[in-house]
DOSEVO-60228 format. One record per residue (C-alpha): residue number from 1; residue in three letters; x, y, z. Coordinates in nm, 2 decimals. Layout:
NUM,ALA,X,Y,Z
...
END
This chain:
1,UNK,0.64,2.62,-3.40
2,UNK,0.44,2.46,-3.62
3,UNK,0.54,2.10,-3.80
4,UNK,0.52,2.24,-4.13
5,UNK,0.50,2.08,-4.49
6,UNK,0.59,2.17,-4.81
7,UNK,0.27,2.31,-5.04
8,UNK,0.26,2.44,-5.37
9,UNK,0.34,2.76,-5.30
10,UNK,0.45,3.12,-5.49
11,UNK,0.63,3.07,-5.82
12,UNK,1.01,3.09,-5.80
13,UNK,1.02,3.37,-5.99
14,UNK,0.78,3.54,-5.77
15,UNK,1.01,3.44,-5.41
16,UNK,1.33,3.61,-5.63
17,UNK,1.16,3.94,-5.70
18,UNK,1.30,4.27,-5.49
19,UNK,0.93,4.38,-5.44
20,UNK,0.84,4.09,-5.23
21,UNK,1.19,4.00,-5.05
22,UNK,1.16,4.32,-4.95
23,UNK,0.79,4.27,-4.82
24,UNK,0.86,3.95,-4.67
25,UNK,1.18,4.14,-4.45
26,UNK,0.93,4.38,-4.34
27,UNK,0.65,4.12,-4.28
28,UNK,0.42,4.31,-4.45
29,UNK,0.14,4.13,-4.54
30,UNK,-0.09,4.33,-4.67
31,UNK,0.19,4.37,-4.99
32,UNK,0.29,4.00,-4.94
33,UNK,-0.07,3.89,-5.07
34,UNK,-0.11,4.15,-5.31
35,UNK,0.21,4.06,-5.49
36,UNK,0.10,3.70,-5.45
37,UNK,-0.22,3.80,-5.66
38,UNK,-0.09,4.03,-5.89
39,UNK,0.24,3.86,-5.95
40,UNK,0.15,3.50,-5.88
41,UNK,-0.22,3.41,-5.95
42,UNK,-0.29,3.35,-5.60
43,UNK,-0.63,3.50,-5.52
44,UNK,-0.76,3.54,-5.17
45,UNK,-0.98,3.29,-5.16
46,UNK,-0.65,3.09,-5.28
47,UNK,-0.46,3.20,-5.01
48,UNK,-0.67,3.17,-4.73
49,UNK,-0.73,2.81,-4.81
50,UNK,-0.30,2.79,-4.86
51,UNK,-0.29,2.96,-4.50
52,UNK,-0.59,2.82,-4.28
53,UNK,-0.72,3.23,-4.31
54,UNK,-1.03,3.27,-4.39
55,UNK,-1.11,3.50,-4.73
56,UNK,-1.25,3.79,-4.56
57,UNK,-0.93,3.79,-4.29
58,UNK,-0.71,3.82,-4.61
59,UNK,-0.90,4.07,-4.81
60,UNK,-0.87,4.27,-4.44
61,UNK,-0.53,4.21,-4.48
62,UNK,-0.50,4.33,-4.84
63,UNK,-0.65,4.66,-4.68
64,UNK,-0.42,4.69,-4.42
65,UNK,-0.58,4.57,-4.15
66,UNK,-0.47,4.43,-3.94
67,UNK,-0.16,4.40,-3.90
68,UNK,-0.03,4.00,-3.88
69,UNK,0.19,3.94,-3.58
70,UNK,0.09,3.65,-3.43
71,UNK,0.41,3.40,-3.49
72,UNK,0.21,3.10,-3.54
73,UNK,-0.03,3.28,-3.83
74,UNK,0.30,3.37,-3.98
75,UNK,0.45,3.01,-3.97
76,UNK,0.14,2.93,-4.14
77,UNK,0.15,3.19,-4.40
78,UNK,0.52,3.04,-4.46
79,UNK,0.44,2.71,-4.52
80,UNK,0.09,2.76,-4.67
81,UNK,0.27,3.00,-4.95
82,UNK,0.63,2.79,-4.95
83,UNK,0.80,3.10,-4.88
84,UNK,1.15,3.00,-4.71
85,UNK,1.21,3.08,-4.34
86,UNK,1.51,3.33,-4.38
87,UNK,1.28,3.55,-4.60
88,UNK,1.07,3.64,-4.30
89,UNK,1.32,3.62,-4.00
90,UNK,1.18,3.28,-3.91
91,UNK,1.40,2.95,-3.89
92,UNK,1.42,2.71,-4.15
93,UNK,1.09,2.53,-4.25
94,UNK,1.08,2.15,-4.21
95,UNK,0.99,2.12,-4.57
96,UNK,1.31,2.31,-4.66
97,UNK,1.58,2.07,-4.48
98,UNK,1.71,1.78,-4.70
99,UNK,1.59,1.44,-4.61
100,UNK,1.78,1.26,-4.38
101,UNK,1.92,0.98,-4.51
102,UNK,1.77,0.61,-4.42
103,UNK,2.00,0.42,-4.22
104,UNK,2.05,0.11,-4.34
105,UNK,1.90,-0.19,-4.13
106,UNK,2.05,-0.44,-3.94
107,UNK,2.09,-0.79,-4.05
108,UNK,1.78,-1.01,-3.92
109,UNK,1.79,-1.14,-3.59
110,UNK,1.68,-1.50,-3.56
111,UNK,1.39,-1.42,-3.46
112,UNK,1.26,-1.22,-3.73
113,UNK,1.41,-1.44,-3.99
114,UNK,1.13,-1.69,-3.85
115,UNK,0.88,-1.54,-4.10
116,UNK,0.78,-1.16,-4.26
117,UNK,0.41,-1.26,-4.04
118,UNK,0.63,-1.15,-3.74
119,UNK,0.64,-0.79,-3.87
120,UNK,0.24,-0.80,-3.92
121,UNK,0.14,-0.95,-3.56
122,UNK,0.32,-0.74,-3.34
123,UNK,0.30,-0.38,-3.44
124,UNK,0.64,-0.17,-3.38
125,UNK,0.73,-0.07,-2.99
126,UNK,0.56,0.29,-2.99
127,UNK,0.88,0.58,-2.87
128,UNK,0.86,0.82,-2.59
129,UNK,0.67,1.11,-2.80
130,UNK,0.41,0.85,-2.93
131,UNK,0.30,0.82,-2.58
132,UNK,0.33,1.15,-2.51
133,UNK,0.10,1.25,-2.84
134,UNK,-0.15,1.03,-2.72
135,UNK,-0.16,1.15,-2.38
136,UNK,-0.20,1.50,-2.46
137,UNK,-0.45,1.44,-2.75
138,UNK,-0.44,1.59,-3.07
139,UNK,-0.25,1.91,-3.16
140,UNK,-0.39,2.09,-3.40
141,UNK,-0.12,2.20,-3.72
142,UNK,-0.20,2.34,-4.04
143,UNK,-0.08,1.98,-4.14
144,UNK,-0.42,1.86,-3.97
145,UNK,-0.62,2.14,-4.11
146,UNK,-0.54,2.11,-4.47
147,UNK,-0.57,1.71,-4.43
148,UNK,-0.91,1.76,-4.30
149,UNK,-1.01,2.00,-4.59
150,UNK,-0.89,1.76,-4.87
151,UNK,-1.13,1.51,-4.65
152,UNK,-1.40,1.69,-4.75
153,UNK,-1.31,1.79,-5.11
154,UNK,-1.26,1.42,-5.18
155,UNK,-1.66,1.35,-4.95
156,UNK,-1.78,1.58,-5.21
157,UNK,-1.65,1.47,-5.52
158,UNK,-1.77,1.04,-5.41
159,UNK,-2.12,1.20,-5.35
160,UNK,-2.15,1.38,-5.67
161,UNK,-2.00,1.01,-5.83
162,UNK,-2.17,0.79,-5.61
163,UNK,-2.42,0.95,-5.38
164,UNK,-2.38,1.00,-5.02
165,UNK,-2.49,0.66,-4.81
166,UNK,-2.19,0.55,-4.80
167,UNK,-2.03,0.86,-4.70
168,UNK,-2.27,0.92,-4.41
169,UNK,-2.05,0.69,-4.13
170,UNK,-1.71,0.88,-4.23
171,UNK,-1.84,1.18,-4.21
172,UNK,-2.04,1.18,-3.92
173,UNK,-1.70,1.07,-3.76
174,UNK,-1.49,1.30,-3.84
175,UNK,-1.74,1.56,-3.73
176,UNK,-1.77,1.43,-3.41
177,UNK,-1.35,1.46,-3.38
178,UNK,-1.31,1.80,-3.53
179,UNK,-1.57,1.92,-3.30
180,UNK,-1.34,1.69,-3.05
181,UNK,-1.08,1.90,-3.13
182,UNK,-1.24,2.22,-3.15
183,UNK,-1.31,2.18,-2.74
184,UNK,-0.95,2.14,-2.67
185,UNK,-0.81,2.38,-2.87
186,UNK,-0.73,2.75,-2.76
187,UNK,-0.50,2.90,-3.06
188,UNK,-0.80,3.14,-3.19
189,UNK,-0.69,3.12,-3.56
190,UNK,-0.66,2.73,-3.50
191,UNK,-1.03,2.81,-3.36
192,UNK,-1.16,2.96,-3.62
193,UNK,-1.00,2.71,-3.88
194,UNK,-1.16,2.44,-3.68
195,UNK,-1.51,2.60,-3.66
196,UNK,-1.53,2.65,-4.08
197,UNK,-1.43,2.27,-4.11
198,UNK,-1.68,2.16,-3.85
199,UNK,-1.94,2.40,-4.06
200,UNK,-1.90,2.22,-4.40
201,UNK,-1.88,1.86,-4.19
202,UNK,-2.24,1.95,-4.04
203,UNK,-2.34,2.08,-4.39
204,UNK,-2.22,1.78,-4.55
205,UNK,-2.41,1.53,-4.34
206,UNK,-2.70,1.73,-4.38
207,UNK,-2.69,1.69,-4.74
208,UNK,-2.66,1.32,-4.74
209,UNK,-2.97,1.33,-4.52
210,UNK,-3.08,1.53,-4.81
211,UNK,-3.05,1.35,-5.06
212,UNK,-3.19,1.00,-4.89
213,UNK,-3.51,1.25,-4.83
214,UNK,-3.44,1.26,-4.44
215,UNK,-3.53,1.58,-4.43
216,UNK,-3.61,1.65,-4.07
217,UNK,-3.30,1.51,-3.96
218,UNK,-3.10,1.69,-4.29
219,UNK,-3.23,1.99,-4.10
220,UNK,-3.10,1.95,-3.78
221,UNK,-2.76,1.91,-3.97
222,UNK,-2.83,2.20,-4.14
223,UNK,-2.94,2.46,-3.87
224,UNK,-2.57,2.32,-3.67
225,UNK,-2.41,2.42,-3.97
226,UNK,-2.53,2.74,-3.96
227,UNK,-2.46,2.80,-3.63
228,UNK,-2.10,2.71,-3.61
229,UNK,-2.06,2.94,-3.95
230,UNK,-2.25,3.19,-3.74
231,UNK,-2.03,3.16,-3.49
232,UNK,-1.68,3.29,-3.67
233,UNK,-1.92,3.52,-3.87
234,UNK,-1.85,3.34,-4.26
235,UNK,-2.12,3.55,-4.41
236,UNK,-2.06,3.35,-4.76
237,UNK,-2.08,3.03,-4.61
238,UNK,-2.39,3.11,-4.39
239,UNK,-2.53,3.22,-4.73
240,UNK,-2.44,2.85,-4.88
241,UNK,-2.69,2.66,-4.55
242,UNK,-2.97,2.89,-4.63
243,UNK,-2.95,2.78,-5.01
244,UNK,-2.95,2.40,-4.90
245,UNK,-3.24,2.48,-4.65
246,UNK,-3.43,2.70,-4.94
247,UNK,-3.34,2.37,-5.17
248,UNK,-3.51,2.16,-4.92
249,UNK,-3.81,2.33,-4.88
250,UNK,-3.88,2.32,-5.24
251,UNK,-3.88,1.95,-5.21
252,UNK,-4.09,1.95,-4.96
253,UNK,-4.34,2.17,-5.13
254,UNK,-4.31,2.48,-4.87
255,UNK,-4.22,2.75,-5.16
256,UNK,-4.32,3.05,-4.99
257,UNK,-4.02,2.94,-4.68
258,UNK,-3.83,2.83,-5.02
259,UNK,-3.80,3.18,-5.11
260,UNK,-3.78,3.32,-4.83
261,UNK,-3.47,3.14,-4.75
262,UNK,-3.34,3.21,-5.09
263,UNK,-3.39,3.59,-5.00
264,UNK,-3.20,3.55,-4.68
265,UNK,-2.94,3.33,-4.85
266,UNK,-2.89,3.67,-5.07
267,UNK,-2.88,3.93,-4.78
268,UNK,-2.63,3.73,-4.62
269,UNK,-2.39,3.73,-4.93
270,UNK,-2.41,4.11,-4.98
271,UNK,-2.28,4.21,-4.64
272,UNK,-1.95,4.00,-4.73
273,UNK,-1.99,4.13,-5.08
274,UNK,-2.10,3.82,-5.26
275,UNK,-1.97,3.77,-5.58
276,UNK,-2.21,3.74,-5.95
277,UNK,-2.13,3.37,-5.91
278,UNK,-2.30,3.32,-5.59
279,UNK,-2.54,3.57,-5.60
280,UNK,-2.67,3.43,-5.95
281,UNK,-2.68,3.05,-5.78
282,UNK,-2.85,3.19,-5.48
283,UNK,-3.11,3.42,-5.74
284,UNK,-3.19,3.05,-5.88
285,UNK,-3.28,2.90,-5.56
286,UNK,-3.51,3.15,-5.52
287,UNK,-3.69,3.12,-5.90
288,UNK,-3.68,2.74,-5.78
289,UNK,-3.93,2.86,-5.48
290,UNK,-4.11,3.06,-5.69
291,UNK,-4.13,2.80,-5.98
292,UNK,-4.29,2.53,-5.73
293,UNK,-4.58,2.81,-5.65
294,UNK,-4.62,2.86,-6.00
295,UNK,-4.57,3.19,-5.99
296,UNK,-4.45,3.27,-6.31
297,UNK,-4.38,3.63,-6.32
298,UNK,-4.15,3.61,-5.98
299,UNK,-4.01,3.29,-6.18
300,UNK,-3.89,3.47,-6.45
301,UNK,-3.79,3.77,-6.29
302,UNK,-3.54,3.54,-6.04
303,UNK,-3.40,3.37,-6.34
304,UNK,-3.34,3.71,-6.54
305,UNK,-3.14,3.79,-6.19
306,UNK,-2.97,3.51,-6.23
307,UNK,-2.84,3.58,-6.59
308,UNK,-2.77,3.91,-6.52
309,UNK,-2.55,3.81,-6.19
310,UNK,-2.36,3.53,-6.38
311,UNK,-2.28,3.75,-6.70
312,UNK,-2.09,3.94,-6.47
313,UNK,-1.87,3.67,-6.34
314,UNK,-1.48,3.69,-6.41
315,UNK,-1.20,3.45,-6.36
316,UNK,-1.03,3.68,-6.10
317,UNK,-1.34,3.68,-5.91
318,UNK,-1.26,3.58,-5.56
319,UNK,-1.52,3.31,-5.57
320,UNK,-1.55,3.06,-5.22
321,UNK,-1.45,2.71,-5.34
322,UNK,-1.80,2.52,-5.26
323,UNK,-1.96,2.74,-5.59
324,UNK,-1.74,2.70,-5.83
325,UNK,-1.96,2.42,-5.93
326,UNK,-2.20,2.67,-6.05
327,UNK,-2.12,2.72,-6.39
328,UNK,-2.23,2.82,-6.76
329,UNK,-2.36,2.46,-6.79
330,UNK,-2.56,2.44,-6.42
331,UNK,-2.69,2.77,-6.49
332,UNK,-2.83,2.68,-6.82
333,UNK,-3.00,2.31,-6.69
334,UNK,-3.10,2.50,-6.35
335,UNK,-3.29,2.74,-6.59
336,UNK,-3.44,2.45,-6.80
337,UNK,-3.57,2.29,-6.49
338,UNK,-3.72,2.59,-6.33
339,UNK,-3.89,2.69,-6.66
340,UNK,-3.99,2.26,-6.65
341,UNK,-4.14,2.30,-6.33
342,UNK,-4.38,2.58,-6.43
343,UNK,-4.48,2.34,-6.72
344,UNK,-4.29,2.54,-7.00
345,UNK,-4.17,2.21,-7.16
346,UNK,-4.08,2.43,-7.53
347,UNK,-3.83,2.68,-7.32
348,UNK,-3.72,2.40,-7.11
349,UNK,-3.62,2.11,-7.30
350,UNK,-3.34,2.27,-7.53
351,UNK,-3.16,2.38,-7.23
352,UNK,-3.17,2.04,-7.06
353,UNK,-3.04,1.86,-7.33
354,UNK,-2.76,2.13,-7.41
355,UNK,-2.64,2.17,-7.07
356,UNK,-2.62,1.70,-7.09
357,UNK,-2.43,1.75,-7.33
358,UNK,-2.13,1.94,-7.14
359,UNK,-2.18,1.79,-6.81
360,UNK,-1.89,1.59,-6.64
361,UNK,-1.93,1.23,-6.70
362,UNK,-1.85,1.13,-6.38
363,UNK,-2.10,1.36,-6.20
364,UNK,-2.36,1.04,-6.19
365,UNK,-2.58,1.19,-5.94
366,UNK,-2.62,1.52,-6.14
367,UNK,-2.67,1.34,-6.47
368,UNK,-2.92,1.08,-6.35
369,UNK,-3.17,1.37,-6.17
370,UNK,-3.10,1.61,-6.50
371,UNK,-3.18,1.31,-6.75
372,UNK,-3.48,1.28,-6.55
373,UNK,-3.61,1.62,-6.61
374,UNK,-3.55,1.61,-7.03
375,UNK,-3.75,1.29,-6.98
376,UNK,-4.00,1.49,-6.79
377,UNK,-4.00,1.77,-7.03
378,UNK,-4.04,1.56,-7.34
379,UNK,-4.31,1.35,-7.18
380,UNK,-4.49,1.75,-7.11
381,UNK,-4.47,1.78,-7.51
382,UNK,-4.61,1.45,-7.55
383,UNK,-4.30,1.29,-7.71
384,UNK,-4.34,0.93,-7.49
385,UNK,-4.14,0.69,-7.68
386,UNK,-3.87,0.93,-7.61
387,UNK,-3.94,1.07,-7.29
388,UNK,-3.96,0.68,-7.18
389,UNK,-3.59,0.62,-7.36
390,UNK,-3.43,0.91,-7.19
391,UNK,-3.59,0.84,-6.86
392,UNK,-3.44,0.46,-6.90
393,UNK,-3.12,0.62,-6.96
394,UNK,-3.20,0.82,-6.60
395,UNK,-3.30,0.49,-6.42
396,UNK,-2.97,0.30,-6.54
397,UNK,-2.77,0.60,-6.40
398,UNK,-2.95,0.54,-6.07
399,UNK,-2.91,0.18,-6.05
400,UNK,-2.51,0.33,-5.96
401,UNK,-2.56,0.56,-5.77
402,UNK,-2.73,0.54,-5.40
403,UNK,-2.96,0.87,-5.40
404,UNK,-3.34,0.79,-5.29
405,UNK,-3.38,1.14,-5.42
406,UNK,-3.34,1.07,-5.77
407,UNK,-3.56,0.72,-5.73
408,UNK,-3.81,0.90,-5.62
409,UNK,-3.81,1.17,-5.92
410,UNK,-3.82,0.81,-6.12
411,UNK,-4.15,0.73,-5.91
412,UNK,-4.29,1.07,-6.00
413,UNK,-4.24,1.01,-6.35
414,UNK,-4.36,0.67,-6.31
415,UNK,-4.70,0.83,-6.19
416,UNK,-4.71,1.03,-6.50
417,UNK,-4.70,0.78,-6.74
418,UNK,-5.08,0.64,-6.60
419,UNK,-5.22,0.75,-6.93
420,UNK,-4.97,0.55,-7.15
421,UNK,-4.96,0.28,-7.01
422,UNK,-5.12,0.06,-7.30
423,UNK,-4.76,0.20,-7.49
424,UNK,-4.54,-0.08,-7.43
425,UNK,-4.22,0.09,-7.37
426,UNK,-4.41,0.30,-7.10
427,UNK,-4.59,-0.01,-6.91
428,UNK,-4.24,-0.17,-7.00
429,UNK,-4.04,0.10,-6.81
430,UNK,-4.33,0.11,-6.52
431,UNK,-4.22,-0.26,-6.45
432,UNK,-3.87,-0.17,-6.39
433,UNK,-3.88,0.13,-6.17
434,UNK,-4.11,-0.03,-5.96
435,UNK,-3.87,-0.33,-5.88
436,UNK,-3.59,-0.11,-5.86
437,UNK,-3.84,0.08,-5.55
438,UNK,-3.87,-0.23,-5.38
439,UNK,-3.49,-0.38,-5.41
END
């Protein structure tokens, strides 16, 4: 049995309706999570992030097949859902008991009456199943599981606010423990759980290698990623590495590997059935590729892919959570900055500066390297009093946030302001980037 907790689970509404008491008593499945789609809103990527499943296990179960009957995937399907023990022949949950009240405490003893410090020193006696827990190391519950995903929901959310230096020692850490926990685990579904959350951990720190332009070591990071993906078969997610690999080798000015990834990246997705979101973010990895080899035809042929992919998208699309960030807005600066790289500064710059305009505030990372661009862009049309005020307003986002990757974009623009440099707000704004470089 598993030590459950209560989850937001299926609507009340939804627990009292004859079509799914009656699904739950027959423990089918396949109905169960149709009904919690049609019914409740819960999609399969949803659920299988509710359940530890992953979405391809559920849309197998949708199908009907296979069949669920291993006790411990139903336990989880219980608590990850909040549907109540009795409905599917299974004891009460632990989240559905009534809390036990606290007894009330003793009067002090003498000696801790000698001072509240007392209760800080000496840390409390630990019982029987303490020792016994840490003795037998650490059992794996969908508890754990879902405590280690919201780890890395939170890692990503502090590196699109703050950048990722920081966030390297955490991360690396929990890595090492989930892949810890991994060896001493033998549940399969617990396996397979395990393996995904170790595959976005690797990813991850391969990013924040990324982004401090590591990039032999992001790679490594990377290439483990995809390996442990590779290993449980998550198509999608294998699809999501090659994009950060393709990413990478655009930076490093390797476009014809940049695409090539890109291509694979899209290959991948299509066996799982990848949705118009991630097919159109993958089809502008690739026009990134092709836009640092100047090719301008296969540019503009990727991005007209990606369009064409993202008009498609839906809301009940069963996108996977990591690219959800891909929206109307990234889609629109991702375009301006492809078209910016092939030196189309006219098509470019509106669609920098409308896609600022929606972008969250609190993505600082995002907003410094796209503020960058429009600077970039306007400097292209020869507009440098304003391409060296918006570029300011880039370098003041990077002063707060710790990404060596947008500094250097800074440099680079710092380079192509050589031929103002008898303006004074350029040779003014050379000065500061260059002791910001050296702090």
């Amino acid at each position: 049995m598993t030590d459950s907790m209560a989850s937001p689970g299926l609507p009340g509404r939804l627990l009292a309706d004859p079509e799914m008491i009656a699904a739950c008593a027959a423990r089918d499945f396949a109905l169960i999570f149709q009904l919690a789609k049609r019914k409740g809103g819960f999609h399969a990527s949803r659920i299988a992030r509710a359940c530890d499943l992953t979405p391809s296990r559920v849309g197998e179960v949708m199908n009907g097949k296979p069949k669920i009957t291993n006790i411990a995937v139903i336990e989880r399907i219980a608590d990850g859902l909040g549907i109540p023990g009795h409905l599917l022949g299974l004891a009460a949950r632990n989240w559905e008991r009534p809390m036990v009240p606290t007894p009330r405490r003793p009067a002090p003893t003498p000696r801790q009456a000698a001072g509240p410090w007392l209760a800080e020193v000496m840390p409390p006696s630990p019982g029987l199943d303490d020792i016994l827990a840490i003795a037998a190391g650490t059992r794996v519950t969908p508890t754990v599981l879902r405590s280690l995903q919201a780890s890395i929901e939170d890692y990503w959310r502090r590196d699109d606010e703050h950048g990722g230096e920081a966030l390297r020692p955490a991360v690396l850490g929990q890595l090492k423990y989930v892949k810890g926990i991994l060896h001493d685990t033998t549940d399969p579904n617990f396996r397979r759980s395990l393996h995904g959350i170790a595959a976005e951990l690797a990813r991850l720190t391969g990013w924040t290698y990324f982004d401090a332009r590591q990039y032999s070591t992001a790679r490594g990071y990377f290439v483990d990623s995809l390996r442990l993906a590779r290993e449980i078969d998550d198509r999608p997610f294998i699809a999501n590495v090659l994009a950060c690999l393709s990413l990478q080798a655009t930076y490093q000015d390797q476009a014809r590997e940049a695409v090539t990834l890109a291509r694979a990246a899209q290959d991948s997705a299509r066996l799982y059935g990848g949705t118009p979101r991630l097919m159109a973010m993958l089809s502008m990895r690739e026009a990134f590729g092709h836009a640092s080899a100047h090719d301008q035809e296969a540019t503009h042929r990727a991005i007209n892919e990606a369009l064409h992919h993202f008009e498609r998208t839906n809301p009940t699309d069963d996108d996977p959570a990591w690219v959800q960030y891909f929206d109307r807005t990234k889609l629109t600066v991702d375009t301006g900055i492809a078209l910016g790289q092939l030196g189309d500064a006219d098509a470019a710059e509106p669609l920098i500066a409308e896609a600022l305009q929606y972008e969250a505030t609190t993505n600082l990372r995002g907003r410094a390297f796209h503020t960058f661009w429009l600077a970039r862009t306007r400097l292209q049309r020869h507009e440098v009093e304003s391409a060296c005020a918006t570029a300011t307003e880039a370098l003041d986002l990077a002063a707060v946030v710790e990404s060596p990757r947008v500094l250097a974009h800074l440099q680079e623009f710092s380079g192509l302001l050589r031929p103002y440099r008898s303006v004074p707000v350029a040779a003014e704004l050379v000065h500061r980037i260059s002791e910001m470089a050296v702090r």
